[in-house]
C-alpha beads as a LAMMPS data file, in Angstrom:
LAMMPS data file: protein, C-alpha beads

66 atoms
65 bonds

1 atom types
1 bond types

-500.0 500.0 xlo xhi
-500.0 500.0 ylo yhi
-500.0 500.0 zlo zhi

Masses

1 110.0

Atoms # bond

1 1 1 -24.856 -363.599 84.141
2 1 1 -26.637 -362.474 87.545
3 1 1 -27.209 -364.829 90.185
4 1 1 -30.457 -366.636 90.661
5 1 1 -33.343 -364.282 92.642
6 1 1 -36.236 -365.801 94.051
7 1 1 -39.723 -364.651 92.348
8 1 1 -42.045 -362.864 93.862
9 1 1 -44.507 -362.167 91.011
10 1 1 -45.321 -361.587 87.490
11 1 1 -47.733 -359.071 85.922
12 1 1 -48.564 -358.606 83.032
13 1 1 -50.426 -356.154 80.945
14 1 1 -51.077 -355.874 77.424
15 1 1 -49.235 -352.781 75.227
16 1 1 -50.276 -352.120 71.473
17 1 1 -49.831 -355.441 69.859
18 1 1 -47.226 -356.860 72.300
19 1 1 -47.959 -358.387 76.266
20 1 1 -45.271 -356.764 78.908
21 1 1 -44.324 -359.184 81.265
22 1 1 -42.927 -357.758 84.576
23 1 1 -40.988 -360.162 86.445
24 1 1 -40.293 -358.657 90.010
25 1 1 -38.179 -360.554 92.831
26 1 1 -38.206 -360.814 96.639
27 1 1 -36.043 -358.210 96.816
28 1 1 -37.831 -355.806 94.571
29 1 1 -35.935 -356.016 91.450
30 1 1 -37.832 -355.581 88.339
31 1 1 -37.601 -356.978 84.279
32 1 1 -40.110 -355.855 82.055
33 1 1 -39.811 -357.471 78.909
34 1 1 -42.095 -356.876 75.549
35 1 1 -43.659 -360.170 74.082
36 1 1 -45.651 -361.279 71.137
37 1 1 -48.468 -363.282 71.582
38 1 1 -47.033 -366.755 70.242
39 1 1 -43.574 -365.561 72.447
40 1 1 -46.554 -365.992 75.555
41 1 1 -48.246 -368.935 74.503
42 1 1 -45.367 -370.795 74.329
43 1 1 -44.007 -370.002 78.088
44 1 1 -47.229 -371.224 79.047
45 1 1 -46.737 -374.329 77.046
46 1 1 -43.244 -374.748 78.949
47 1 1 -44.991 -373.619 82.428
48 1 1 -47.564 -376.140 82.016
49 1 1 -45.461 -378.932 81.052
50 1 1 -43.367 -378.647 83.923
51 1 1 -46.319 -378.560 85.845
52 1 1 -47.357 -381.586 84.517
53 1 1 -44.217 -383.490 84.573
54 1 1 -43.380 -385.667 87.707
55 1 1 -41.373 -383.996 90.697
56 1 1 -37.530 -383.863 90.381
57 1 1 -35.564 -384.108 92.945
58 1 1 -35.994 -382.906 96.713
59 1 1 -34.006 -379.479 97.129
60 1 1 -35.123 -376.303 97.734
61 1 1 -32.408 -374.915 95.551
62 1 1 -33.546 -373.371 92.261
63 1 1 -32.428 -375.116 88.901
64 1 1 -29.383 -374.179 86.924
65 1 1 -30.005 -371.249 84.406
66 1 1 -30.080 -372.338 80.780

Bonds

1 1 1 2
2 1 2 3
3 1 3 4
4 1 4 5
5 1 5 6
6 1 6 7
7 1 7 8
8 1 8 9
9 1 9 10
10 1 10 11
11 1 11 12
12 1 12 13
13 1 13 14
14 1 14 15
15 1 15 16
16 1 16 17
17 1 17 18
18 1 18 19
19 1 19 20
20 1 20 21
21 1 21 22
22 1 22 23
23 1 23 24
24 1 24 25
25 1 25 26
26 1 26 27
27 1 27 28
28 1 28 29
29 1 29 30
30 1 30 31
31 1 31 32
32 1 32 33
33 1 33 34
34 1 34 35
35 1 35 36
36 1 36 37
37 1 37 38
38 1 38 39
39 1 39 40
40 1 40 41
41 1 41 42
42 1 42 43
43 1 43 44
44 1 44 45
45 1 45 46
46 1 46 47
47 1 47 48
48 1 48 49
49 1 49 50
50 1 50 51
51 1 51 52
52 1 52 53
53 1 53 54
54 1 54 55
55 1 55 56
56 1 56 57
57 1 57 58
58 1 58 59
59 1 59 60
60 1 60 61
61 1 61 62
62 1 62 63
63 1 63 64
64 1 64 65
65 1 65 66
């Protein structure tokens, strides 16, 4: 596995009946990656609850990987 890059954004665009999600770091790597629909709607699910959940920790170290 590749070590952990900081984000610097996400675009995404729709193609046919899929969403492409392009996930670029700070130091200009890209991953574009072909998702259905439900395959988006549940990231946001998972973005949102973490969003909603109280703050862990103080670091400024990202989390493990899964």
């Amino acid at each position: 596995m590749s070590a952990i890059k900081i984000l610097a954004r996400v675009l995404a665009m729709r193609v046919g009946p899929h969403i492409e999600l392009a996930v670029e770091s700070e130091t200009g790597e890209v991953l574009k990656v072909l998702a259905t629909e439900d395959q988006v709607d549940r990231l946001i699910d998972e973005l949102e609850d973490l969003l909603n959940s109280p703050a862990g920790p103080d670091n400024d170290e990202p989390p493990e990987a899964a």
